[in-house]
TIMARMI-38070 format. One record per residue: x, y, z of N, C-alpha, C in turn; residue in three letters. Coordinates in steps of 0.001 Angstrom, whole numbers, padded with zeros to 6 digits, always signed. Example, Ala and Ser with C-alpha at 12.3 -4.5 7.8 and 13.67 -1.06 7.14 Angstrom:
+013190-005690+007800+012300-004500+007800+013200-003300+007800ALA
+012850-002250+007080+013670-001060+007140+012900+000030+007870SER
END
This chain:
-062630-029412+059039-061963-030550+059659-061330-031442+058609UNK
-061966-031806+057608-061516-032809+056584-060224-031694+055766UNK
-060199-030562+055698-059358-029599+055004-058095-029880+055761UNK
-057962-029694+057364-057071-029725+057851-056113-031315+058036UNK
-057133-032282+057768-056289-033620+057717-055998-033737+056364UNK
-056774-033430+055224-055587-033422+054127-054327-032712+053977UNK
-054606-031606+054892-053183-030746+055082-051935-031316+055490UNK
-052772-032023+056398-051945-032622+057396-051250-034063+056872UNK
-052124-034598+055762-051827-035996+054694-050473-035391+053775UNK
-050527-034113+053319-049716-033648+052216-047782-033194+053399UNK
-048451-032629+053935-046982-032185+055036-046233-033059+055376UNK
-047036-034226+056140-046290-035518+056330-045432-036427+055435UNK
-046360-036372+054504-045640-037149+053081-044369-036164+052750UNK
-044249-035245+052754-042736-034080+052725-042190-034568+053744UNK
-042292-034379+054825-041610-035042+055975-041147-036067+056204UNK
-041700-037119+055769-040932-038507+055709-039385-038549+055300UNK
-039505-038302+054223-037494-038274+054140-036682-037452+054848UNK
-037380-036135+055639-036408-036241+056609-035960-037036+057735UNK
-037372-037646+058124-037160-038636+059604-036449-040027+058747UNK
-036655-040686+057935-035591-041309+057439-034170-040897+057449UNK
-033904-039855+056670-032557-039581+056942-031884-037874+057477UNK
-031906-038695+059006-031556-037890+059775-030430-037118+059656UNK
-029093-037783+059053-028125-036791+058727-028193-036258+057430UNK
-029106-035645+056680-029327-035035+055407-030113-033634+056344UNK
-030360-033363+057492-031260-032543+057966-031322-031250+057627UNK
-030015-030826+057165-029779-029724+055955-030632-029512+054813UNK
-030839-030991+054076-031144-030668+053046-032526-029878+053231UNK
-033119-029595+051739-034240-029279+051506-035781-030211+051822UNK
-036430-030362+052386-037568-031044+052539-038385-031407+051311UNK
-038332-029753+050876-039294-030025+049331-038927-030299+048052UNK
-038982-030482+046739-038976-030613+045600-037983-028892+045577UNK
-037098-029282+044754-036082-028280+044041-035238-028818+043738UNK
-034279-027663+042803-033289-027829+041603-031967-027069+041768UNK
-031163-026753+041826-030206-026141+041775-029546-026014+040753UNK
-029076-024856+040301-028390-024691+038752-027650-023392+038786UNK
-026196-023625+038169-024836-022809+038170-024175-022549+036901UNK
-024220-021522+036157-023434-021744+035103-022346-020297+034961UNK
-020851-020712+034355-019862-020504+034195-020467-018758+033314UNK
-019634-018231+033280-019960-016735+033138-020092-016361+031400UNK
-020396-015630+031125-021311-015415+029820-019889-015530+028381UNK
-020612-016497+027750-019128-016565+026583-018975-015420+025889UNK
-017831-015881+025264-017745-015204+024037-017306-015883+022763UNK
-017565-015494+021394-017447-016673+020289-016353-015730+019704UNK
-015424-016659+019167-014595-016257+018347-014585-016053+016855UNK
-015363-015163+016122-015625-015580+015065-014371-014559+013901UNK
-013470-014741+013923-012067-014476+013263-012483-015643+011342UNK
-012092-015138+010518-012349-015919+009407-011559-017157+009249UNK
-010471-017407+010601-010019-018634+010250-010308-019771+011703UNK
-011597-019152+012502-011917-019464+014024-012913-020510+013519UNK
-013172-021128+014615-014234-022260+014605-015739-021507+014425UNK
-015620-020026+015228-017120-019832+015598-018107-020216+016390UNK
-017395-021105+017545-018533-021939+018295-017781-021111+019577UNK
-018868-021433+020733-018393-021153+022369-019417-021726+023131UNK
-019056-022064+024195-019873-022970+025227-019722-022417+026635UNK
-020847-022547+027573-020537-022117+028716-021037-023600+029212UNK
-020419-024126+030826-020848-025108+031734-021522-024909+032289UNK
-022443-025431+032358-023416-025500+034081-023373-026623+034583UNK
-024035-026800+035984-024001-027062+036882-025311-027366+038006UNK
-026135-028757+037400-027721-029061+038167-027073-029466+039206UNK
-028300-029421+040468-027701-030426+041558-028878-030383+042310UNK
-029681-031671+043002-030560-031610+043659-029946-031765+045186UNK
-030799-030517+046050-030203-030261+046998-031358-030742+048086UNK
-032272-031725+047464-033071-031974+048446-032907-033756+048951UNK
-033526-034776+049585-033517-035637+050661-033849-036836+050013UNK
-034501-036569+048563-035345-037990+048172-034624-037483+046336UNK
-035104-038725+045440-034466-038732+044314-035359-037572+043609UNK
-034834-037320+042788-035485-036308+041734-035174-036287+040290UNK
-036099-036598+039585-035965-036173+037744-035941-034987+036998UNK
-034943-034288+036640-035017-032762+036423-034966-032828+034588UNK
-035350-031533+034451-035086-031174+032640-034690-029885+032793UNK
-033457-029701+031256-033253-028422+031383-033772-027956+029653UNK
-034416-027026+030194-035107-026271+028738-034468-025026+028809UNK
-034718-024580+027423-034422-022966+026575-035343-022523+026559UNK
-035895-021785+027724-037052-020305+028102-036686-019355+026470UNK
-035240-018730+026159-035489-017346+025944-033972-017751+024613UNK
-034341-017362+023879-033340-017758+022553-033409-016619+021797UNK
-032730-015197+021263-033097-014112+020162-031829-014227+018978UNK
-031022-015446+018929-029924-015547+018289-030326-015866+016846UNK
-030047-014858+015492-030229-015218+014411-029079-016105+013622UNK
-027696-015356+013721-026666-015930+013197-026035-016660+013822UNK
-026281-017288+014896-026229-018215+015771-026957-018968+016246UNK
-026567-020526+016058-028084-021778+016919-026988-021741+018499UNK
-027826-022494+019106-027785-022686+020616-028832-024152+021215UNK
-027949-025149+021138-028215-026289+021996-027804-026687+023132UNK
-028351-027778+023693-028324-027861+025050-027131-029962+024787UNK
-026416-029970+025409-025585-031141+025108-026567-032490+025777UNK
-027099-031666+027393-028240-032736+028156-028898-032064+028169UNK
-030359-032534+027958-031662-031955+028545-032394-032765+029933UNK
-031666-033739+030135-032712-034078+031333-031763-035157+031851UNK
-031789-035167+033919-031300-035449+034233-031854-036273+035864UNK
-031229-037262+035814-031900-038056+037015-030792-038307+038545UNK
-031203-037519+039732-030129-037238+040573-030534-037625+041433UNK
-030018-038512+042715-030213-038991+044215-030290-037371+044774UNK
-030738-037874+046180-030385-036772+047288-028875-036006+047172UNK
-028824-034902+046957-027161-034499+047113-026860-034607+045915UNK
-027209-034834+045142-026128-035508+043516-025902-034287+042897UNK
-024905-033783+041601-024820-033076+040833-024607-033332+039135UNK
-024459-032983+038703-024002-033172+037434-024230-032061+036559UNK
-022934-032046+035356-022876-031219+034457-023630-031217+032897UNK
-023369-030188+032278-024077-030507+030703-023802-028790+030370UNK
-023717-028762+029140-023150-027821+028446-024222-026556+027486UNK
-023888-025417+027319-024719-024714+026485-024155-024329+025263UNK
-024099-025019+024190-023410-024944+022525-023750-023396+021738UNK
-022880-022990+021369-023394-022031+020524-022535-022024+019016UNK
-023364-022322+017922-022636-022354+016701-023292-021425+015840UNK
-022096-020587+015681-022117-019564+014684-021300-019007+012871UNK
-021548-018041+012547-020862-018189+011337-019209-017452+011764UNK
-018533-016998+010988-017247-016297+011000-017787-014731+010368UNK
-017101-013806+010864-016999-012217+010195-018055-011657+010512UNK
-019462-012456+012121-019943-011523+012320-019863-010170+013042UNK
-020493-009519+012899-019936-007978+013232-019929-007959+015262UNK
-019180-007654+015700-018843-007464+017405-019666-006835+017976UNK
-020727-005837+017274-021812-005060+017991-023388-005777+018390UNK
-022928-006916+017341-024355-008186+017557-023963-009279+018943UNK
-025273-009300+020344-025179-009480+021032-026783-010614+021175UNK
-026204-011456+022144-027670-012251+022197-028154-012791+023628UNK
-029282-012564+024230-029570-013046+025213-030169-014412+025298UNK
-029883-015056+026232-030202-016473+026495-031004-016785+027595UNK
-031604-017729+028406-032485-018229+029260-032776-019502+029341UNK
-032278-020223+030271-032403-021996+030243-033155-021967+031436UNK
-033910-023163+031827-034296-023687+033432-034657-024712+033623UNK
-033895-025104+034599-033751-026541+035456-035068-026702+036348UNK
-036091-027170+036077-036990-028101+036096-037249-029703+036906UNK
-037985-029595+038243-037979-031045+038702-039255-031418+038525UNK
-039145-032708+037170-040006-033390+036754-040702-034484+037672UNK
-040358-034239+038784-040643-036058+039558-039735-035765+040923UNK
-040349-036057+042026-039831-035843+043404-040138-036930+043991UNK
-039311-037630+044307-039623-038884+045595-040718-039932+044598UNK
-040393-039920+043328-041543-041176+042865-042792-039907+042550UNK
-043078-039103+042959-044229-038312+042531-044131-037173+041490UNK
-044247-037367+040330-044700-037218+039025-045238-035638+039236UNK
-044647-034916+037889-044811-033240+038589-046026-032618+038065UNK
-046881-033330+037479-048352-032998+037494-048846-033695+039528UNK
-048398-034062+040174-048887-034788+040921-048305-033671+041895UNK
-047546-032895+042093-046552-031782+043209-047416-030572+042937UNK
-047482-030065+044387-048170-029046+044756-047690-027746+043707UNK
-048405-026637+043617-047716-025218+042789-047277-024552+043503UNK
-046915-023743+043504-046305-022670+044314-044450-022760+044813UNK
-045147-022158+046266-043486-022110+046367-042910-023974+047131UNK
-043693-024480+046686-043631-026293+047416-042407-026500+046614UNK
-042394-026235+045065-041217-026819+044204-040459-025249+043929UNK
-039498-025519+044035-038189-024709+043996-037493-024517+042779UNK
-037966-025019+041630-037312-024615+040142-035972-023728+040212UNK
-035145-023469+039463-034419-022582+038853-034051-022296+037428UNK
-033602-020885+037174-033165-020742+036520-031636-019691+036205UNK
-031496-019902+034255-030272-018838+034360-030133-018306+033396UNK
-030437-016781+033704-030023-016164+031850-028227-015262+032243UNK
-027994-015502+030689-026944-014999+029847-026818-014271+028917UNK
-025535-013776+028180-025654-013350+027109-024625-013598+026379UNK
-024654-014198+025355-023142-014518+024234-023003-013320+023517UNK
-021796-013047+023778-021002-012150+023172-020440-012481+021863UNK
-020160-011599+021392-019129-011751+020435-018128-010991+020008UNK
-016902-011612+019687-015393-011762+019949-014904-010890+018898UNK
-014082-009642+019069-013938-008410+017847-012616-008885+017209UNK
-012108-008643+016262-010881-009390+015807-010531-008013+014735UNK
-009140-007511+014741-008609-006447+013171-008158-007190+012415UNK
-008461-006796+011412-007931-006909+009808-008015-005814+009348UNK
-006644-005671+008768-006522-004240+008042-005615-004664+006228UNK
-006021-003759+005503-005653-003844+004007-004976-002265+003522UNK
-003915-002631+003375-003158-001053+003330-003575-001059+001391UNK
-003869+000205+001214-004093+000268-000526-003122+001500-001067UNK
-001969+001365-001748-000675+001954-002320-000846+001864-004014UNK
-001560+002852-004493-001413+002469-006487+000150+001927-006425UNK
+001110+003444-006234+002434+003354-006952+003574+002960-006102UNK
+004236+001096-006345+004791+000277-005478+006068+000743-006210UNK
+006367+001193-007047+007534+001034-007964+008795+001394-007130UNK
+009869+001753-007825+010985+001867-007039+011026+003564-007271UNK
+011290+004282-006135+011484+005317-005965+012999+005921-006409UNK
+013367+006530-007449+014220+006937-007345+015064+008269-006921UNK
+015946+008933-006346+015662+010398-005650+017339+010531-005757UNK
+017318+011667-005342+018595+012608-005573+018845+012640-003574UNK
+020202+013183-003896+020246+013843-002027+019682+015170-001838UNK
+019163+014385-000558+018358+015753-000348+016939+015774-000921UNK
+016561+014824-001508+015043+015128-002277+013833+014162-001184UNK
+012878+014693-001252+011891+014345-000512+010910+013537-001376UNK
+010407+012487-000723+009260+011520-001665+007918+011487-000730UNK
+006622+011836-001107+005623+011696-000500+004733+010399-000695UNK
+004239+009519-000025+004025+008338-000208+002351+008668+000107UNK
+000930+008324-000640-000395+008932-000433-000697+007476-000867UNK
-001553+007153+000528-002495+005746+000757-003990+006061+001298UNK
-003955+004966+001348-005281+004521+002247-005511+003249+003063UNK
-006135+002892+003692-006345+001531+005006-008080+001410+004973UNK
-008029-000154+004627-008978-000291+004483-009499-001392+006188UNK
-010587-001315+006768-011105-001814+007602-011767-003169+007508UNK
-010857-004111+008109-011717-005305+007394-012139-006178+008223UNK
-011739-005581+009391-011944-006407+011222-013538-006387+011370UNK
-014002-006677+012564-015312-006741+012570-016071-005987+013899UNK
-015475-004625+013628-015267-003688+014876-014927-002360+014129UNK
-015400-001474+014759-014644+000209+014672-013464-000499+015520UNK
-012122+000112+014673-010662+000165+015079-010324+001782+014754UNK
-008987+001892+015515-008634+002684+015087-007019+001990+014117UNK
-006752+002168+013118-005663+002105+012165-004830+002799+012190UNK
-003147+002447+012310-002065+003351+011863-001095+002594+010845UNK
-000637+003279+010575+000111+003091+008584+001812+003861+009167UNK
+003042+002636+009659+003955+003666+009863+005034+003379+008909UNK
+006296+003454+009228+007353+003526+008346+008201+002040+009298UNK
+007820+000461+008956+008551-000064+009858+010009-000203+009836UNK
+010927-000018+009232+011945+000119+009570+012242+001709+009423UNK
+012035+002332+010183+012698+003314+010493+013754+003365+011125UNK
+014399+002626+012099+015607+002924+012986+016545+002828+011883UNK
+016543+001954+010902+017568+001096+009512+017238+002442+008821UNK
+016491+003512+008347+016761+003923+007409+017098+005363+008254UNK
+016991+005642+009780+017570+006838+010147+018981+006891+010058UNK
+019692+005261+010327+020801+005115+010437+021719+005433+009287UNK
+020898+005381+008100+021572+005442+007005+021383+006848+006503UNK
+020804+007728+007220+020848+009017+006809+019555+009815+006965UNK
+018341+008955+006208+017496+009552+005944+016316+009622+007064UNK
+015421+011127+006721+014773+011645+007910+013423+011385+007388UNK
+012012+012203+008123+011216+011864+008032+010241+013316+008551UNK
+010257+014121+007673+009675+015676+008063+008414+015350+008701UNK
+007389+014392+008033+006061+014524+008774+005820+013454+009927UNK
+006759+013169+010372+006882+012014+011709+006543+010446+010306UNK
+007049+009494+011961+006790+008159+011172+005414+007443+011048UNK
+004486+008176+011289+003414+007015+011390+002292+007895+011259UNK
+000848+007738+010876-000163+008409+011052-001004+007754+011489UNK
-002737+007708+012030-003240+006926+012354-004579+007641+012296UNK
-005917+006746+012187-007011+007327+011897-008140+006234+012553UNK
-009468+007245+012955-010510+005881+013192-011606+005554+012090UNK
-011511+004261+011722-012359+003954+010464-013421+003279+010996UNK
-014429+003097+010617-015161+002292+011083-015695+000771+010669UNK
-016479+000413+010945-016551-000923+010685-016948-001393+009332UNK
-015657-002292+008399-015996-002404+007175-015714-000676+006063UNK
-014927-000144+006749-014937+001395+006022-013089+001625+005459UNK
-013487+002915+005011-011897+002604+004578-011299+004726+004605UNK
-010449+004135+005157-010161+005730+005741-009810+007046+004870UNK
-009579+007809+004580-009440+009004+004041-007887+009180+003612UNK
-007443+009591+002197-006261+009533+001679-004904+010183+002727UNK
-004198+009403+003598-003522+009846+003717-001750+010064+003576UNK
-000835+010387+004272+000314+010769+003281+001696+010123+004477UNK
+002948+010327+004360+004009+010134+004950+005030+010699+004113UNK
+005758+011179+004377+007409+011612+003551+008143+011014+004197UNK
+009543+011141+002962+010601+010113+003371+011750+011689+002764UNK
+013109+012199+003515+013817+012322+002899+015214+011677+002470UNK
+015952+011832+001772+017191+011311+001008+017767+011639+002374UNK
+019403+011302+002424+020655+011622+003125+020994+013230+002431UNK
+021991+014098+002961+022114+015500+002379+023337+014442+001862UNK
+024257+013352+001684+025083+013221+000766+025345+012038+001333UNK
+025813+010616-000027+026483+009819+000214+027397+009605-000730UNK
+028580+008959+000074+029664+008306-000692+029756+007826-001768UNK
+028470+006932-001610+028634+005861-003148+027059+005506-003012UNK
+026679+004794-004537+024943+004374-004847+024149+003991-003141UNK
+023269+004003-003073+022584+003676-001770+021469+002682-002136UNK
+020772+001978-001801+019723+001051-002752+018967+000530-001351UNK
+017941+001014-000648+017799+000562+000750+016143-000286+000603UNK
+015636-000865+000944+013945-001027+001553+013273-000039+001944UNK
+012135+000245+002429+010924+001177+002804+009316+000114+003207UNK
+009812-000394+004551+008459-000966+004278+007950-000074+005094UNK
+006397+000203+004609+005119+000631+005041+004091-000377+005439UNK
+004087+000056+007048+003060-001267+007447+001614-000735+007922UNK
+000307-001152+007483-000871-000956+008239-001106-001611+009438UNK
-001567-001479+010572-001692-002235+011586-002903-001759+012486UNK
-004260-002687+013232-004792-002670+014138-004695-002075+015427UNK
-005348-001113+016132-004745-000993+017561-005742-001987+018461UNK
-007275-002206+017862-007932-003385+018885-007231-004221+019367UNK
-006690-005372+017928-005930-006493+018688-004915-006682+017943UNK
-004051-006707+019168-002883-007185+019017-002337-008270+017961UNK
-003090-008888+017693-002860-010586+017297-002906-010370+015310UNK
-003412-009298+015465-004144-008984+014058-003280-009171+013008UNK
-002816-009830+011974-001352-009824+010734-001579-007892+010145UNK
-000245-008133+009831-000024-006849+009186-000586-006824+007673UNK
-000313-005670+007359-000954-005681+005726+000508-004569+005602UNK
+001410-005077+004897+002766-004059+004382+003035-004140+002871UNK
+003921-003505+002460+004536-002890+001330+005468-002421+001194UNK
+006536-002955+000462+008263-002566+000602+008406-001993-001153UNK
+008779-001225-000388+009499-000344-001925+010902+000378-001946UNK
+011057-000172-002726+012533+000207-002679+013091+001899-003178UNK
+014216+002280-002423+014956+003508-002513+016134+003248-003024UNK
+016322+004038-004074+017496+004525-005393+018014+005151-005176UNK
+019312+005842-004690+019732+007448-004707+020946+007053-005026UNK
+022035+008281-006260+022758+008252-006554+023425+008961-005887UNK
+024866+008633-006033+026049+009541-005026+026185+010802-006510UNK
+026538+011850-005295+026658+013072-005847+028296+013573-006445UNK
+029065+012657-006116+030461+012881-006320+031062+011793-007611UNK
+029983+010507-007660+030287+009537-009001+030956+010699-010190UNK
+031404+009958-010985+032165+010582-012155+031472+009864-012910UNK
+031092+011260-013644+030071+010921-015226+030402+010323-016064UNK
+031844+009803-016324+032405+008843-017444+032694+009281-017947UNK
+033264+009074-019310+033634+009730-020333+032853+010169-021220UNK
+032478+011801-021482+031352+012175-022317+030082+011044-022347UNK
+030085+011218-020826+028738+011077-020421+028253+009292-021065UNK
+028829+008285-021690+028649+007278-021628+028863+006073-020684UNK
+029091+006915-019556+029037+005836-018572+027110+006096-017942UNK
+026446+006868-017988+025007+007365-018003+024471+006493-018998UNK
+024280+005833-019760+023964+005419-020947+023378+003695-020442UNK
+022131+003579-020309+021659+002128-019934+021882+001544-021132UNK
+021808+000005-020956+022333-001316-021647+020910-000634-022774UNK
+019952-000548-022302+018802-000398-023300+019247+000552-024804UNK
+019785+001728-024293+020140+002822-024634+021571+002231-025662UNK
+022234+001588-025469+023654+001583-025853+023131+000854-026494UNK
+021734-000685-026901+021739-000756-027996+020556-000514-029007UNK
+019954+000327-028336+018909+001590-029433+020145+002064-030342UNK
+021134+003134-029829+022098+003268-030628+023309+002558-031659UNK
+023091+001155-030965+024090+000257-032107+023259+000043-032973UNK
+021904-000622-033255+021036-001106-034232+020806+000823-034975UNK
+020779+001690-034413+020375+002947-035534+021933+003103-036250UNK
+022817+002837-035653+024060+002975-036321+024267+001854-037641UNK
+024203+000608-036937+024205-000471-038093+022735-000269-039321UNK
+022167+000238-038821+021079+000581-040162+021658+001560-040948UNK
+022018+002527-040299+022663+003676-041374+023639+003087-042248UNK
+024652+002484-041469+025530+001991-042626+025356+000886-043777UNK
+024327+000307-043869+023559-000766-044712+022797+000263-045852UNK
+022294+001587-044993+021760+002299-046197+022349+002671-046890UNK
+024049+003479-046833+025333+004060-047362+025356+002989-047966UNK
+025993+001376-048175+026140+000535-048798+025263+000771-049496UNK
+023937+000618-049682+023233+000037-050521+023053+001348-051853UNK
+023334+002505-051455+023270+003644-052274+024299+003641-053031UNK
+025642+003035-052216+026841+003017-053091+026698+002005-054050UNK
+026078+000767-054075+026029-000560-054885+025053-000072-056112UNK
+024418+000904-055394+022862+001309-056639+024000+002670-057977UNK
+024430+003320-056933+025075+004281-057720+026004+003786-058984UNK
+026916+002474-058606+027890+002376-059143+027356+001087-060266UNK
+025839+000618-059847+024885-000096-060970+024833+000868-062417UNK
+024251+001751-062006+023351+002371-062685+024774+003041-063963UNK
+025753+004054-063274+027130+004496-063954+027241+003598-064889UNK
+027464+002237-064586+027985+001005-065618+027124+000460-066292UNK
+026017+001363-066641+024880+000241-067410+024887+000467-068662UNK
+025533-000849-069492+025590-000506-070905+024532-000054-072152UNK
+024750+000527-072851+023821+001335-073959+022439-000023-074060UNK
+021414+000314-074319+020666-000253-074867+020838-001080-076044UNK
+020578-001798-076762+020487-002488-078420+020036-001421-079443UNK
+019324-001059-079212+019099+000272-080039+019933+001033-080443UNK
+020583+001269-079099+021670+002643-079110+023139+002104-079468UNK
+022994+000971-079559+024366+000330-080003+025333+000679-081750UNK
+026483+000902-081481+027237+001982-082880+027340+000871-083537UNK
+027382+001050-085153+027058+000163-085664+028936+000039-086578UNK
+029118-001473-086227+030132-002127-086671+030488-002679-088563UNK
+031519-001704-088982+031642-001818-090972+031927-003167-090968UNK
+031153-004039-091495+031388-005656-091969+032530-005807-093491UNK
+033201-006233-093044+034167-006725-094004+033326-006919-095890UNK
+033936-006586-096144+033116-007042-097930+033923-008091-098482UNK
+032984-009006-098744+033527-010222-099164+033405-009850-100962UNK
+035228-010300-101271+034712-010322-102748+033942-011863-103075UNK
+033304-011534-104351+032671-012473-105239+033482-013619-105350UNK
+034692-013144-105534+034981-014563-106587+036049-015397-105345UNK
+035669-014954-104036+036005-016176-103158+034976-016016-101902UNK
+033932-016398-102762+032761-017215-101795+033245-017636-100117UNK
+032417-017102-099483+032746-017823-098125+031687-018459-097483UNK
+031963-019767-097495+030804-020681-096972+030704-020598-095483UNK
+029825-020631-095060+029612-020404-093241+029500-021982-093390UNK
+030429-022144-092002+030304-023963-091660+029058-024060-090733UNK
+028947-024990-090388+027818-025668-089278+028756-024697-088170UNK
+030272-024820-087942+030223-024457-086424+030019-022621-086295UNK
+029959-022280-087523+029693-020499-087594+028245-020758-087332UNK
+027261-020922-087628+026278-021219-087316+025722-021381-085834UNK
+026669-022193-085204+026173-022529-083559+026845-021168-083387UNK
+027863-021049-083586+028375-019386-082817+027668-018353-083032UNK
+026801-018463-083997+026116-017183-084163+024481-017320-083087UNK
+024620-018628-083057+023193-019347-082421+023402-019002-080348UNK
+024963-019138-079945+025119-019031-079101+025837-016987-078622UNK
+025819-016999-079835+026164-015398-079229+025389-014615-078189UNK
+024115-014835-078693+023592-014397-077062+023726-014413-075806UNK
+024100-015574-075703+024607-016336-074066+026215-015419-074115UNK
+026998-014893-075085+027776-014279-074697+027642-013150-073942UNK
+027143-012374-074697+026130-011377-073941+026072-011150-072949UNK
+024788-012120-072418+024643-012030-070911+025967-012231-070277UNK
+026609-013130-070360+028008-013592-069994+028614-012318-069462UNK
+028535-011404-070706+029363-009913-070188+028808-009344-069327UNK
+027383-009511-069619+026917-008094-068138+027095-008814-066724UNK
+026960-010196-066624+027040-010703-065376+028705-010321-064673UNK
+029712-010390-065944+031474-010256-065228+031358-008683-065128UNK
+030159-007872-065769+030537-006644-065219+030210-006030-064031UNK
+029117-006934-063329+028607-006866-062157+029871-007451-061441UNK
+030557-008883-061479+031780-009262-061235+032334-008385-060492UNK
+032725-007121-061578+034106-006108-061496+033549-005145-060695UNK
+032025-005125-060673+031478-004024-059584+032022-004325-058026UNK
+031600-005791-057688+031952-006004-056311+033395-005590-056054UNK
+034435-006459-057312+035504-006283-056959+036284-005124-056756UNK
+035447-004121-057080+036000-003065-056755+035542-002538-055098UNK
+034532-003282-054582+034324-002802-053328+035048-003868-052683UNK
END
């Protein structure tokens, strides 16, 4: 008997807010929560992206009397990613709703195959003034909840790798094989192709393309693909010099959005009908024409200098030694000849004559050249 009037104490007290408000008769009688959230993100994590993504939800107490709700994180397995809540707790009339957000901040360049599950729940702390240690268990309170899962957002990057950029030079008719590689730098297995982007510009101008324009391969994530090749041929003949571009572009097929990774190298081909010049010095680079002036002007400095040595050496007068010896006059006795002071300096300066001579005979050397 006493079991059934406390029964009967607890039911009533639920009941009251409906007989108060008669047009709410829809609502819920008991303690509950309602909760909605927007469909499972995805983060953008591109190396020049924010890295964050958010989904909305959506509390709403759908019952007759006021209610105090909280929203907690049940279920979190995100390493390279945190996950907060913008509100955790929320105070709503009969009917009320309101929003609050689920944050997710992450790094950039993580890999697209890492996935994370989530779990929040909306919680009524307090029903009608009664405190949720004070509310029956079971199915009396109506809780909810909501799991998810954040995704993450795949993005290409590709790195075309070419040793030899130089300028190709080719004949008509000659074929050039171009051997690369593509490196994977997206954050996903892609598949990669490497083509010839202007091709329409260089069919127009003649030249073909034996192994098609483009190749393509699947690399995987962070990998870098296997050496492969493209040919280019010449025109079978042109008019005059040709000097064109060749870009080679790597490109993504995941996404669209992805930048290219290219390489332009330029094509040389000479016309086959030019005229060789005159004995072949119209062939002759600026480099070349003056390798040959400086070996020419050296040679002739050496001829000089053999001729100046030759025509030294011919004119080099006898030694002092070897010099013929000159009959001196004989002075008689009996008219004394006094040497003056100025015979004296002349004999003092004869030397300086000397030299005097060999220097005018060097003189007469030049002047003869």
């Amino acid at each position: 008997m006493r079991k059934a009037s406390i029964l009967g104490l607890v039911l009533s007290l639920f009941l009251v807010p409906c007989l108060l408000s008669p047009v709410a008769a829809q609502d819920s009688p008991l303690p509950a929560v309602e909760l909605n959230c927007g469909s499972n993100p995805t983060m953008d994590v591109h190396p020049t992206a924010d890295a964050e993504a958010s989904v909305t939800c959506t509390v709403t107490n759908p019952t007759s009397a006021s209610e105090e709700i909280s929203i907690n994180q049940i279920e979190w397995d995100g390493v390279l990613v945190e996950m907060a809540l913008s509100e955790d707790s929320f105070t709503l009339g009969p009917g009320e709703e309101d929003t609050f957000e689920i944050q997710f901040i992450g790094q950039t360049k993580i890999p697209a195959t890492i996935q994370h599950s989530f779990e929040i729940e909306a919680k009524v702390e307090s029903w009608n003034g009664l405190p949720y240690g004070q509310l029956p268990d079971g199915f009396w309170v109506a809780n909810n909840s909501h799991i998810g899962d954040l995704k993450i957002g795949s993005y290409g990057m590709v790195e075309l790798l070419l040793s030899d950029v130089t300028t190709r030079y080719m004949d008509t008719s000659e074929e050039v094989e171009f051997n690369f590689q593509v490196t994977n730098k997206g954050n996903a297995d892609d598949k990669l192709e490497v083509v010839f982007a202007n091709a329409a510009e260089l069919e127009a101008a003649g030249f073909t393309f034996p192994g098609g324009q483009y190749v393509s391969e699947d690399v995987d994530y962070q990998g870098t693909s296997s050496v492969k090749s493209l040919t280019i041929r010449a025109p079978s003949e042109v008019s005059s010099d040709l000097r064109m571009p060749l870009l080679i572009r790597a490109q993504s097929t995941i996404d669209d959005s992805a930048p290219f990774s290219e390489i332009n190298i330029q094509l040389d081909i000479k016309s086959s009908t030019q005229s060789g010049g005159i004995d072949g010095l119209d062939s002759l680079s600026s480099d070349d024409t003056l390798l040959y002036l400086s070996i020419g002007g050296g040679a002739i400095l050496v001829i000089l200098f053999l001729v100046v040595l030759v025509r030294v050496v011919s004119k080099k007068k006898p030694k002092d030694g070897q010099k013929a010896k000159v009959a001196q006059p004989i002075i008689l006795p009996e008219e004394p000849i006094e040497e003056s002071e100025d015979d004296e300096l002349d004999d003092f300066f004869s030397d300086l004559d000397e030299e005097t001579a060999e220097v005018d005979e060097f003189d007469d050397l030049f002047d003869d050249l």
